[in-house]
N, C-alpha and C positions, 0 to 999 in steps of 0.2 A: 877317356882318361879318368883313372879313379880319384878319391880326396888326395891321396897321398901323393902322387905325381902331380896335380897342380899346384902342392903345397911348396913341392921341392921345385918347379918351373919359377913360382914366385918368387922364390928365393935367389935364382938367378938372374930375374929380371930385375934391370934399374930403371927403365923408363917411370916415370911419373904415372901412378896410377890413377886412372880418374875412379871419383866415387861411384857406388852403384845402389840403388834404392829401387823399395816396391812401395806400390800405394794403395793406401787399404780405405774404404768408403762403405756407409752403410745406406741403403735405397731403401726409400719411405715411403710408404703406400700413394702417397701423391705426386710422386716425383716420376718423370719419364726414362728410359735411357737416354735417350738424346742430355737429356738435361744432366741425370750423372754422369757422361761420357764428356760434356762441356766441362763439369767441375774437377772432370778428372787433367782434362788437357790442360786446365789453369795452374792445378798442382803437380802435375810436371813442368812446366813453366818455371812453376816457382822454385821446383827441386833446380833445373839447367839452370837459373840464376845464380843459387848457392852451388853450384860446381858439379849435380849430381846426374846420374844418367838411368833412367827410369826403365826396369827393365821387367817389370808386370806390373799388373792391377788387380787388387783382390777386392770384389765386391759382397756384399752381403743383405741379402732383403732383411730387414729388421725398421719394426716401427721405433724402439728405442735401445740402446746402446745396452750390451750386458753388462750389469753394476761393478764385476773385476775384471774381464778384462777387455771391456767395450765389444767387441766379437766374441759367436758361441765358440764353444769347445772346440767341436769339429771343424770350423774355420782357422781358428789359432794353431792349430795342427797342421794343416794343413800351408797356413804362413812357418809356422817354422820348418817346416819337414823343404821347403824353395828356401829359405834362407841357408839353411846348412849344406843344401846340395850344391847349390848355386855362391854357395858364400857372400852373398849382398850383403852392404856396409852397412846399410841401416832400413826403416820400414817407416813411412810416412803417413800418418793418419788426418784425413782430409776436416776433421772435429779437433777440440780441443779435449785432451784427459785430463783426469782427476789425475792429483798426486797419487792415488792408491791404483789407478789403473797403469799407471807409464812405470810404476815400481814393478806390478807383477806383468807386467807384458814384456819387460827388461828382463825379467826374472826367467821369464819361458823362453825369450827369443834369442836373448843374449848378445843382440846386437844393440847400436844405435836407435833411439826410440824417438822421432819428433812428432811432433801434433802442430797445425796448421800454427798455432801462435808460435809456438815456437820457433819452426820454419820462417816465419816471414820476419823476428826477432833477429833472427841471425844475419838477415839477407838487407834488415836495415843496419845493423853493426857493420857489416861487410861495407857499407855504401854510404856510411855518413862520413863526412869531410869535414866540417865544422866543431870548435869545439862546443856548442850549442847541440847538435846533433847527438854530437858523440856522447854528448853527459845523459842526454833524452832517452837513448837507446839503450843504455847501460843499467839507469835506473829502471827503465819497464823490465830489460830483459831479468835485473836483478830479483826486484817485485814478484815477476813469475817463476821461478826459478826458489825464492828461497822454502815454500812447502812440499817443494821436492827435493828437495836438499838431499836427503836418503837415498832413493833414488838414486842421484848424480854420483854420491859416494859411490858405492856398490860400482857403477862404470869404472870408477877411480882407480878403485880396489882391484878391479879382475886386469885394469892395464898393467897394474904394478905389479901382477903375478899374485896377487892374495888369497886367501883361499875363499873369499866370495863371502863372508861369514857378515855380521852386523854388530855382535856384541862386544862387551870388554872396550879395550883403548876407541876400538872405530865407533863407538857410539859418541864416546867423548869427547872426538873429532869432528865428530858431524856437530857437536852443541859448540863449537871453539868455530866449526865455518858460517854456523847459525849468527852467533855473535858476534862475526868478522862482516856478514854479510848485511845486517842490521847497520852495523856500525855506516858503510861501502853507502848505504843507501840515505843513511842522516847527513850525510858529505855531501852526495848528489843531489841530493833535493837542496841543502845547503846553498851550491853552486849554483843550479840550475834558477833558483832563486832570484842571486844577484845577477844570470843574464839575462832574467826575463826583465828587473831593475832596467838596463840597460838600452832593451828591446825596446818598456814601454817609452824610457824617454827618446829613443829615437825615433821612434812612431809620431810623437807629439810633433816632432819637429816638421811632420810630413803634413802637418793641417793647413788647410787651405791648397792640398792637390788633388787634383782626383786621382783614385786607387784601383787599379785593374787586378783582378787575379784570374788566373786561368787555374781550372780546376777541371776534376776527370777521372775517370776509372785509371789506373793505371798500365803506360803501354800505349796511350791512345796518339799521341802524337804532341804532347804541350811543350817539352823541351825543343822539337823540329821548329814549331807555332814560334815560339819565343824565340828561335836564333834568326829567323826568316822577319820577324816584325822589327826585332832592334840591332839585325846585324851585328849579333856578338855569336859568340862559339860555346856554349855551355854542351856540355854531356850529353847524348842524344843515344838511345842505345835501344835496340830492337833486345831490352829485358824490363822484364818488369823491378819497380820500383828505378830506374835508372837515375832519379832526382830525387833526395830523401831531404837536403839542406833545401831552405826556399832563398830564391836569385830573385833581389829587383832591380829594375833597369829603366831609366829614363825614357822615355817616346815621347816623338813630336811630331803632331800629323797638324798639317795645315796649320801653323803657330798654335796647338794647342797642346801641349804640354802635360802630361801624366805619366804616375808611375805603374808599373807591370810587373807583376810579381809570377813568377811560376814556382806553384807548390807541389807536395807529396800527392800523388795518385792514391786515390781509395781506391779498396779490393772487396768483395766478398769475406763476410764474418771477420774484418779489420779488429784486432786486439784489442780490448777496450783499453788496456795498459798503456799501449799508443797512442790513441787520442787523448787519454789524459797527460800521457807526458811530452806530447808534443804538442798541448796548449798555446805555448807563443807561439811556436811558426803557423797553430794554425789561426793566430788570432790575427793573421796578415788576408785569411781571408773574414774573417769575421767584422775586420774591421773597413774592407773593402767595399766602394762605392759603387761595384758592377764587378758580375760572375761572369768569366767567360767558358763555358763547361764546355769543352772541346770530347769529342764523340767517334770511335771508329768507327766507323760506318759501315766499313769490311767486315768487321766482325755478327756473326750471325744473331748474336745475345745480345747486338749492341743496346735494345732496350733494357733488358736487366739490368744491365748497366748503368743505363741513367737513373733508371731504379732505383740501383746501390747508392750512387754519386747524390740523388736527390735524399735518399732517407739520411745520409750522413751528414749532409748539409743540414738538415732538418737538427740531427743530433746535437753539432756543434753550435744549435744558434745560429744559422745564417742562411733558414732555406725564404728567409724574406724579400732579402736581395735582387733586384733586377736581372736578368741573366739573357746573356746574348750568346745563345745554339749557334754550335757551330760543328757539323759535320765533316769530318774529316777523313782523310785517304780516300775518296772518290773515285782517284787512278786506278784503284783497286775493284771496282764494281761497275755495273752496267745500267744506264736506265732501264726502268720497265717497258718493254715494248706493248706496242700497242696489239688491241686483238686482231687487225689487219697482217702485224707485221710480227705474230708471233705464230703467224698459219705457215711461213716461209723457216723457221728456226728448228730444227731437229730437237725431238724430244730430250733425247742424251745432252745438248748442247744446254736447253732449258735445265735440266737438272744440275749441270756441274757448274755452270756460271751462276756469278751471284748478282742478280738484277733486284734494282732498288726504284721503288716511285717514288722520286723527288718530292712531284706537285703535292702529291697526297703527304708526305711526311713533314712539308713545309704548309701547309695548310693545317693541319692537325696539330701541326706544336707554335703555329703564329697564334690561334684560335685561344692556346693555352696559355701560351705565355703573353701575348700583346706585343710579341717584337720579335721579326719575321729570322726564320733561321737562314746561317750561310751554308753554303756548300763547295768543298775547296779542298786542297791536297798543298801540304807544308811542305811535302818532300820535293813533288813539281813545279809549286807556285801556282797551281792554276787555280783562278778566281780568286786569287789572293787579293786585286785590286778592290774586288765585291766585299771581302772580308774587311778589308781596311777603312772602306764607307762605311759599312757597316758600325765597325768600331769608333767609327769617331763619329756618328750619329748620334750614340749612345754614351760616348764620353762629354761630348757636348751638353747633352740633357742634365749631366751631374756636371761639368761644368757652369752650369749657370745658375747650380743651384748653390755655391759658393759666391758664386759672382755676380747676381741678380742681373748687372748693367753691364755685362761684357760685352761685346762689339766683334762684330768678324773678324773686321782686320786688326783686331788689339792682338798683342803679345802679351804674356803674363811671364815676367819674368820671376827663376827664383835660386837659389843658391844649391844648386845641383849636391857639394860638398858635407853641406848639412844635413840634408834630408835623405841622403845614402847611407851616409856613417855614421 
């Protein structure tokens, strides 16, 4: 079928088109494939979150990015010459660009241009539900967004039939969205301002409870974690970022009473725009009495991960915190067998299943951290009741450290209404 006939097919179809994206990555002399091939399936991920359908991968060995337009020549060439035949919606770069690279890569490719902050920008906007969220998102998104402003024009321009140019009234335009956009952003900080007013005095009012947070790479399971511990119904969704507003919720194990908060999942190269704008909700873990860093376990990179979740933690101020490991989706993988009982296992079978040594990985991170990990599946419940001793071992420890003379069987009563809202 040539350009023209699918042009005119299109134009007869009314089905809902979904989007279609390629993702572009540069490999660094110390990076493996396995590893770019990992960081490719997380940015398809990220694209099917934002609604898209990833239909190549363009890689490129390069120790650093070319200065205009992040890829060499004959790479860029080669990404347009698939975007026009293929007509793909847009091209997703797994780095973040420069303003001057996403303007001349717009310029060559003349599609849709994101770069990882951006993508993951969008995919928070898409997913905030609060008006707390929604201010937080809008402002980063704004923040990054406004030194490309040019750039974004020129998209503007070729939708409205323009003839693509920059000079004369569209400059004028762009210093009239510059200054509209300036303005957009003294509002929001403005706003965001008095909810964090708001935040901090309802936080005060949480003194004297212990504070749990669950935290995590994102996708691991903490919204499952949190509907399974307090029996409520929050959002739960096999995509990433699925929870962008942070939920807390009263828990009572054994009369001992605390709150539980499930936050935003870290990612890989997370916006710094982000963390800065999303200071309050994350000052729910900063301010929290015990981490609970919940872990896929199925996942092959899960170490990286903690990796990620530990540096960021670090970032924020709060990689001080106590934290209680907790390995998660289990139903998912196999223990290690033993060398007796791996002489019986067919080598293909060894290769495609994903077997994990417990002992050893629980021994290695008790070792590190002083407080032994759990091992459990949200989705099944299994050893969830290990999880929950677990948890109130260690809620206990900072319970008494409010309450020097608490007592087992004391109740600590407190005004649930307050220290919610």
């Amino acid at each position: 079928m040539n350009k023209f006939s699918r042009k005119l097919q299109k134009l007869h179809d009314t089905s809902p088109k979904e989007e279609t994206a390629i993702l572009v990555t540069l490999i660094r002399q110390q990076q493996s494939e396995q590893e770019v091939e990992e960081h490719l399936d997380e940015l398809a991920f990220l694209a099917e979150t934002l609604g898209a359908k990833t239909v190549y991968r363009f890689t490129q060995r390069m120790e650093k990015p070319e200065i205009k337009t992040f890829v060499g020549s004959g790479k860029l060439e080669e990404i347009r010459a698939y975007v026009e035949h293929f007509e793909v919606d847009m091209v997703i770069f797994d780095d973040d660009l420069s303003p001057s690279q996403m303007r001349n890569l717009e310029n060559e490719i003349k599609v849709k241009i994101y770069d990882r902050s951006l993508l993951i920008l969008d995919i928070f906007l898409k997913r905030a539900q609060t008006a707390q969220a929604k201010t937080q998102v809008e402002l980063a998104r704004f923040q990054y967004l406004l030194p490309r402003l040019t750039n974004m024009w020129t998209h503007l321009e070729r939708q409205r039939g323009g003839t693509g140019t920059r000079g004369g009234s569209g400059e004028k335009e762009i210093e009239t969205d510059k200054r509209d956009i300036r303005a957009k952003i003294t509002l929001l900080k403005e706003k965001l301002l008095e909810i964090e007013k708001q935040g901090v005095t309802q936080r005060k009012g949480r003194k004297g409870v212990v504070r749990v947070a669950l935290v995590g790479y994102t996708n691991v399971g903490k919204s499952t974690l949190m509907n399974l511990i307090t029996k409520t119904d929050i959002l739960a969704e096999n995509k990433l970022f699925a929870t962008v507003d942070s939920t807390v919720r009263k828990v009572v194990l054994e009369k001992v009473p605390f709150l539980l908060s499930d936050t935003v999942g870290f990612i890989r190269k997370l916006p710094s725009h982000l963390i800065e704008s999303f200071k309050s909700t994350l000052d729910e873990i900063r301010e929290a009495d015990l981490l609970v860093h919940v872990v896929d376990i199925s996942h092959h990179a899960f170490e990286d991960q903690i990796g990620v979740v530990t540096q960021t933690l670090n970032e924020i101020k709060a990689g001080d915190k106590p934290v209680l490991l907790v390995f998660n989706k289990i139903d998912l993988v196999l223990q290690m067998p033993s060398e007796e009982e791996s002489q019986h296992i067919s080598e293909h079978e060894l290769q495609e299943t994903r077997y994990v040594d417990f002992k050893a990985l629980s021994d290695a991170y008790e070792k590190k951290n002083g407080i032994k990990p759990v091992f459990m599946s949200a989705t099944s419940a299994e050893n969830v009741e290990e999880f929950r001793a677990a948890l109130l071992a260690e809620v206990k420890k900072q319970h008494r450290k409010i309450y020097p003379h608490y007592l087992e069987d004391e109740v600590i009563e407190w005004n649930e209404k307050d220290i919610l809202n």
